[in-house]
Each structure stands twice: as structure tokens, then as C-alpha cells.
N, C-alpha and C positions, 0 to 999 in steps of 0.2 A: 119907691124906687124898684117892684119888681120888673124883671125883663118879660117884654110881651111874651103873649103867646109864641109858641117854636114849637118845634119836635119835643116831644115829652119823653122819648124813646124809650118804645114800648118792644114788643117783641116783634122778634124780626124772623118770619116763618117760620112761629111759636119757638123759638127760642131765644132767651133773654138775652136780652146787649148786654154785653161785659166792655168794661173802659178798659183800653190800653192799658195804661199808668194812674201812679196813684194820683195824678195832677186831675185827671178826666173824670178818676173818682168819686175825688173832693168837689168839685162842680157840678157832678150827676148829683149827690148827697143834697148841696147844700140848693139845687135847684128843685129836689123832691121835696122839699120841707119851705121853698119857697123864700129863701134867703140869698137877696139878689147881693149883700154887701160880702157876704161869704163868699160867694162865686169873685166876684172883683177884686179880694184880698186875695183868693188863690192867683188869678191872673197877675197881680202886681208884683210876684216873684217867681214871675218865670217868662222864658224866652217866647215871642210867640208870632208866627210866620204870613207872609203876604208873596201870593203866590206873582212869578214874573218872567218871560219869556227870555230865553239863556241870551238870547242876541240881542237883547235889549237891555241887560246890565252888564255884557262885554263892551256898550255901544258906549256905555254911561255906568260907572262901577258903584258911582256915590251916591248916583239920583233914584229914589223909589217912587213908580210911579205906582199909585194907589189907588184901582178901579174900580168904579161902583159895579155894584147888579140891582137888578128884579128879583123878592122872592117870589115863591109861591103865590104868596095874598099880591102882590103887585107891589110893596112896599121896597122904597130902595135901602140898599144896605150897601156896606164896604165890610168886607171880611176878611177874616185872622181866623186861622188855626194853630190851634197846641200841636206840642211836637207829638204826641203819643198818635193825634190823628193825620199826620201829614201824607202824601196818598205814596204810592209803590216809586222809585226811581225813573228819572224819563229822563232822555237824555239833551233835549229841549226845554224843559221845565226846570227853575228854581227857584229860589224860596231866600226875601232880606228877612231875616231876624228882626224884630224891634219887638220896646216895653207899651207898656199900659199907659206910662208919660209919654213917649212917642206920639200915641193914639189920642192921648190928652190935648196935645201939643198939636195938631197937625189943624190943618186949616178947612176948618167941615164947612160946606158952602149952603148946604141945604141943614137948618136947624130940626127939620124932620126927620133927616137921615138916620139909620140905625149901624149900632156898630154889631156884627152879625159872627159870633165865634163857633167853628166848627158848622161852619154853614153846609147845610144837604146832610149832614150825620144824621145820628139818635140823640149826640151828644151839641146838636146845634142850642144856643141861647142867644138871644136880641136882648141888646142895650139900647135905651135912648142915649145921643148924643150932644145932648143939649150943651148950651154952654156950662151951667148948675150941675151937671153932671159930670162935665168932664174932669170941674173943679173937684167933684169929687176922688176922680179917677186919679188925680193927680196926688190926692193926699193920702191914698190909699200906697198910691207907689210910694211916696216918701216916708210913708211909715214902715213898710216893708222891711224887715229885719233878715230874709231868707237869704243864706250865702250866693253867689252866684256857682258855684265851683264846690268842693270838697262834698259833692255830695254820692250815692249811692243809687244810679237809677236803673230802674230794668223797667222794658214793653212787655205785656204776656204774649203780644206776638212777634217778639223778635224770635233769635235762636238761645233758647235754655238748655237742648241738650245734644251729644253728641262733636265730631270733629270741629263744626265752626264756631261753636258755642264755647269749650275748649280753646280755639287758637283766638276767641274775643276776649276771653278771660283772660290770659297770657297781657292785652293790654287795655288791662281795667285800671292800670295806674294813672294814666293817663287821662282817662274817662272820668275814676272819679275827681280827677282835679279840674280837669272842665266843665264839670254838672252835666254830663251828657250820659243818655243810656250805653252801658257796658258793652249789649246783647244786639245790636242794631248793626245792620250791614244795608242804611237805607239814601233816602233821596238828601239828606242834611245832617253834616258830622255837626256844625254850630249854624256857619251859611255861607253860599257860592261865594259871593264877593270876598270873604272873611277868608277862607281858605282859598283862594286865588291867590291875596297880597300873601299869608301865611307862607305856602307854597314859594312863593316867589322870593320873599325877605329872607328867609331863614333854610331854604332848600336850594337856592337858584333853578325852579322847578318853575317851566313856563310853559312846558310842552308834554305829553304822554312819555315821547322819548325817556326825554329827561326824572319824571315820576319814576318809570319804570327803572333807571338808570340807579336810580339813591333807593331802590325799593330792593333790589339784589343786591346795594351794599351792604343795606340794612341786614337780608336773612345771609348775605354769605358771615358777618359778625367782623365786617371790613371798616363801619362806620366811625366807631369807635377808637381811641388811640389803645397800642397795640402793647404798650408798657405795661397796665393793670394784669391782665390775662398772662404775661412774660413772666412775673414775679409771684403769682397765684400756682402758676407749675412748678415754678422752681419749689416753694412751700409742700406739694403735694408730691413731689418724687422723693424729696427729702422725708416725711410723713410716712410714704410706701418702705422708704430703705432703713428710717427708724424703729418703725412701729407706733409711733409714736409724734405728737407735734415737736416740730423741730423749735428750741431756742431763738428767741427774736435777733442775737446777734447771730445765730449760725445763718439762720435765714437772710438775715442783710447782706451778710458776707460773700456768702452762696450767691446770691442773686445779682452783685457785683461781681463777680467773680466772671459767673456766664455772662454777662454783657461785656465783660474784658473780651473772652474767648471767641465772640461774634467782632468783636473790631469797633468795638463802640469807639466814643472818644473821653475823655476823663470828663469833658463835664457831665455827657450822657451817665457814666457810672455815676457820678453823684446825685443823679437826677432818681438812679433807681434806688440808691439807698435810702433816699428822703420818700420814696412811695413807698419801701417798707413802711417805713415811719408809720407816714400817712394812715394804711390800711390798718395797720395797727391800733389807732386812736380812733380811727371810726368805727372798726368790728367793736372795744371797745363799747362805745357811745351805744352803737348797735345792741347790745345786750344789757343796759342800763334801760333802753328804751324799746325794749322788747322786741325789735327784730331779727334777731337771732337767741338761741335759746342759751343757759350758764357757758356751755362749752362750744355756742357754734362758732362757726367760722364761712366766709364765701369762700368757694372755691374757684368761681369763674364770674365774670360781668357780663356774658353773649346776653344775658334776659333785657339787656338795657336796650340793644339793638335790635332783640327779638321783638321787645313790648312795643317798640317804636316802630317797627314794621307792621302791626298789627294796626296800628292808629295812622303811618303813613298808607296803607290801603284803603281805609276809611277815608283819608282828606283828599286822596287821588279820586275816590268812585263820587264825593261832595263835590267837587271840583271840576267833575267831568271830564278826566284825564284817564280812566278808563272806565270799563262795564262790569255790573256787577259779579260774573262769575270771576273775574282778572281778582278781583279784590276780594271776593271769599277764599277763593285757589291760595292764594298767597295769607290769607287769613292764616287757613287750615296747616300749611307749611309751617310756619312761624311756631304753629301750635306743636307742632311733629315735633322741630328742633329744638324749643324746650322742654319738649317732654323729656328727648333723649342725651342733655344736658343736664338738667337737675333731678332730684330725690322725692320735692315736694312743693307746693305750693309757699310755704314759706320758707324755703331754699332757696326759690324761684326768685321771689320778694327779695330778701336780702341781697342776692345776686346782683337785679333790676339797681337798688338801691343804692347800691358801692357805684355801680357803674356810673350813674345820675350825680353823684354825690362828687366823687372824684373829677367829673369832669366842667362843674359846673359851681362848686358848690364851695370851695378854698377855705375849708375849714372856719366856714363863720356859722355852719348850722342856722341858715336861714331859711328860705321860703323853699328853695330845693332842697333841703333837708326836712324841714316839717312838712312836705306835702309829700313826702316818701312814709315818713312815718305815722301821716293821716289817712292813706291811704289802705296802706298796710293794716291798720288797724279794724278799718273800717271792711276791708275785705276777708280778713281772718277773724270776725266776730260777731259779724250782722247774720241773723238767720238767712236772710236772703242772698246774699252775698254767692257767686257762685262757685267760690271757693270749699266751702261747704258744703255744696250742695256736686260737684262733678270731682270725683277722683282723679288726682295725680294722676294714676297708674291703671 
């Protein structure tokens, strides 16, 4: 079952091809050693792209139509590319996501046909497609054990250093809970169609207007309900005019108190004394499970709107609801505001996570709970991580 001859990719005007990602890696490897089942196990856990003209999946959102070519040798093929190789942002071109069962599953008409990954690269390999083979493709994907999500990914050609690389970092919580690179400002945050409904269901975002419109709620820190941040100052002028951290009941009291003074209504005041509560029992939780350190504390939640701004600029530029400098520009912002908001990268985190947690999360430490805390972990620990690697400051 090796995959015919392809590109062997060799040097490219005597200097070596380096793979994107470690996905492109592990397929150069196991393709150099001539391990066609290793190459197919890589592909069975991960995402991987079939390229489609923007007015022809606006026309039809669900239908992918999947076109053969000619290669080189005159052989026909249908092709997929890994995300590491998918080509620069166009604003006519995009890209359905599907699996290796997809590709299993789809209805090859020609028993000759090749399935052609990374076609025109260095990093191209041909599959036969046979029916025997697909079967095999098939039990490769169901054996697959790789998360789709919680993972840690970086391009060597995205951005690693400097302002945008910085304000990507800002929302890498995001990214690592969607399995998607951290460091990319490119043509597919997951895929067009995917982030169109996304956009739509969850943003009422149908138009650039409209992106743009939740893109400045997001950096002005307006997204968010406006209670956490209320009772977070009152704690911190308390703190300035003690010296010290204020008592959990002075702070309730306190923080009742100014919501009287502003003309709340009584249940609103009960409402802030129960988010004392609340913050209390998750900072808590938070230094049990290492996101905040013996004595930390959040002082502000904006990183939740910040980190979310970082990743709504991403699904606006997937989306084709702006162009890429709109979406780095606002990148690089995001990145300013949190810098000039928090102390540290794991200040940042905690901050991110109150936010997330509080508004989503009702104290049952579930899925938005541990994917704050997988995340967190995985970005304050992993050599790669760019947390590690770019200074706060």
C-alpha cells in the first residue's frame, strides 16, 4: 500500500523544504522511510481542506463539490490539503474542511482515481483509491484516538514574533480549544461555510457591518456584562485605601453599597452580593487548580472580550467579512489593550477565565471551566507555547 510516486521534496533552489506543522512533518518522515500506513494514521486525525470558489458555497452552503485534475504524469486525481499547506487568503477562494471517512465515504467513480494530498507541493503524496483501500481509510479514522480540540498548534510560517504574534497570543484560549494554529492570520480559522452559520447563530453577524459592529464591542470591553468588572474595583480601591485585601464581608457590603448609590433596584443589589460570593469560590477553585497563584486574585475580566476579539478577527477574515490587514489591525489592538490591562501572561489567563466562567459556566465547572483550565496549562507549560517564549512586557 505504498502511495505512488509524487514529489519526493527535495530542495527547492538548494534549500531544504521545511514542513509547516508538525502534521506536514510526520508525513514527510513517514513518507521518507516509505510508510504509506503512517502517512494515513497522520491524516485520520486531522482536519483537511478541498479547495471551492466563495460563490459557489454562498450558492449552496452544505453541497461540496469535489473536482478532479490531471497531474503532471496525466494521472487523474482529487485533492486535499493539510492546513499547514493551505495557500495565502484570497478573497474568492475557500476551503470545506472534511475527514479521511469523508474521503472514504465519497463516491469515486473512476476505480483508478488517486486521492492526491498536498498536490503541486514538496509535501505532495498519492493514494490509491480503491474500494480495499478506502476500507482501509476508514478504519484508520475510527481508530484515531487524537482530540479534535485541546490542542497546542503553531505554523513556522505564521507570526512567532513581535506585535501580531503578541495580540494572537492574547487569544490562544480559544485556539487551543478548537485544535486550530494559535499564530495564523490566514485563508481558514476551521471553514467558510462553518464560520458563516458560527457568525450568524451566535454573533447575528451577516454582514462586514455587522463583524465590524461586535468587533469594537469586543476591544471597547462593552461585550461582556458590566457587573464582574463593577465589583472587581470596588475590591481594588478598597485594597488601595487598606493596604491590604479587604474582608469578604467588607467587600460584599462595599460593593452593595455602590450599587445602592448608583440607583440600582434591590434585587439588582442582591444580584451583586451573590457575585461576590461567586468570584470568591472560583478565585478559590482558581488556586486549587493553578490558575492563579497561593495569594492571587483577578482584578479585571476585559481579557475575555480582549481574547475574543482576537479570534472574532480571525472568523471575520475566514469568513470574508473583512481583509487581512482589518483583521491583524485589530489583532495588534487587542494585543496593546491587554498588555495595558494586565501584569502577566498568567494574570491575563485568570482574568480571560473569570470572565468565561462567570458568564457561561454557573458554577457547575464543566466544559467552560476545564477548557479554561486546559488551556491555561497547556500555554503556561509547553516549551512551544508562546507564552514562553514572547514577554508580557
Amino acid at each position: 500500500m505504498n502511495p505512488l510516486p509524487s514529489h519526493p521534496g527535495p530542495l527547492a533552489h538548494g534549500v531544504p523544504w521545511v514542513s509547516p506543522s508538525v502534521t506536514e512533518h510526520l508525513l514527510h518522515e513517514a513518507g521518507a522511510r516509505g510508510d504509506a500506513e503512517a502517512q494515513l494514521r497522520v491524516l485520520a486525525g486531522e482536519d483537511l481542506y478541498i479547495l471551492a470558489p466563495k460563490a459557489e458555497v454562498d450558492a449552496a452552503p452544505d453541497m461540496i463539490t469535489w473536482r478532479s485534475h490531471r497531474d503532471e504524469a496525466g494521472r487523474s486525481c482529487r485533492g486535499v490539503l493539510t492546513r499547514g499547506m493551505l495557500p495565502p487568503w484570497h478573497p474568492e477562494w475557500v476551503f470545506h474542511s472534511v475527514s479521511l471517512k469523508w474521503l472514504a465515504e465519497f463516491d469515486w467513480p473512476d476505480p483508478y482515481q488517486l486521492l492526491s494530498v498536498n498536490t503541486g507541493t514538496p509535501a505532495q503524496i498519492l493514494f490509491p483509491a480503491t474500494p480495499p483501500h478506502r476500507a482501509l481509510w476508514l478504519r484508520y479514522h475510527a481508530e484515531n484516538d487524537r482530540p479534535a480540540g485541546d490542542r497546542l498548534i503553531a505554523l513556522r510560517h505564521g507570526a512567532l514574533h513581535g506585535p501580531l504574534a503578541y495580540g494572537l497570543a492574547c487569544g490562544a484560549h480559544l485556539a487551543v480549544g478548537n485544535g486550530v494554529p494559535w499564530n495564523e492570520v490566514g485563508t481558514a480559522y476551521r471553514e467558510y461555510a462553518c464560520e458563516r452559520q458560527l457568525l450568524r447563530d451566535s454573533w447575528g453577524i451577516t454582514e462586514p457591518a455587522g463583524w465590524r459592529q461586535q468587533l469594537d464591542y469586543l476591544l471597547d470591553a462593552r461585550n461582556s456584562p458590566a457587573e464582574p468588572d463593577f465589583v472587581l474595583r470596588v475590591r481594588e480601591q478598597l485594597a488601595a485605601g487598606l493596604g491590604e485585601q479587604p474582608a469578604a464581608e467588607l467587600w460584599r457590603e462595599t460593593a452593595a453599597g455602590h450599587a445602592q448609590d448608583i440607583g440600582v433596584g434591590h434585587g439588582t443589589v442582591k444580584d451583586i452580593e451573590e457575585l461576590v460570593r461567586r468570584i470568591l469560590r472560583y478565585e478559590a477553585r482558581f488556586r486549587a487548580d493553578g490558575l492563579l497563584p497561593p495569594d492571587g486574585r483577578v482584578t479585571t475580566t476585559v481579557a475575555y472580550d480582549y481574547g475574543r476579539a482576537v479570534n472574532l478577527a480571525r472568523w471575520g477574515l475566514s469568513a470574508r467579512f473583512c481583509v487581512p490587514h482589518e483583521a491583524e489591525q485589530a489583532i495588534v489592538y487587542a494585543g496593546a489593550l491587554s498588555r495595558s490591562a494586565y501584569h502577566s501572561w498568567e494574570d491575563f489567563s485568570a482574568g480571560y477565565a473569570l470572565g468565561r466562567v462567570l458568564r457561561f459556566d454557573g458554577e457547575d465547572y464543566g466544559s467552560f471551566y476545564q477548557g479554561n483550565v486546559t488551556a491555561h496549562r497547556l500555554l503556561t507549560e509547553s516549551e512551544g507555547s508562546p507564552w514562553r517564549n514572547l514577554a508580557w512586557r
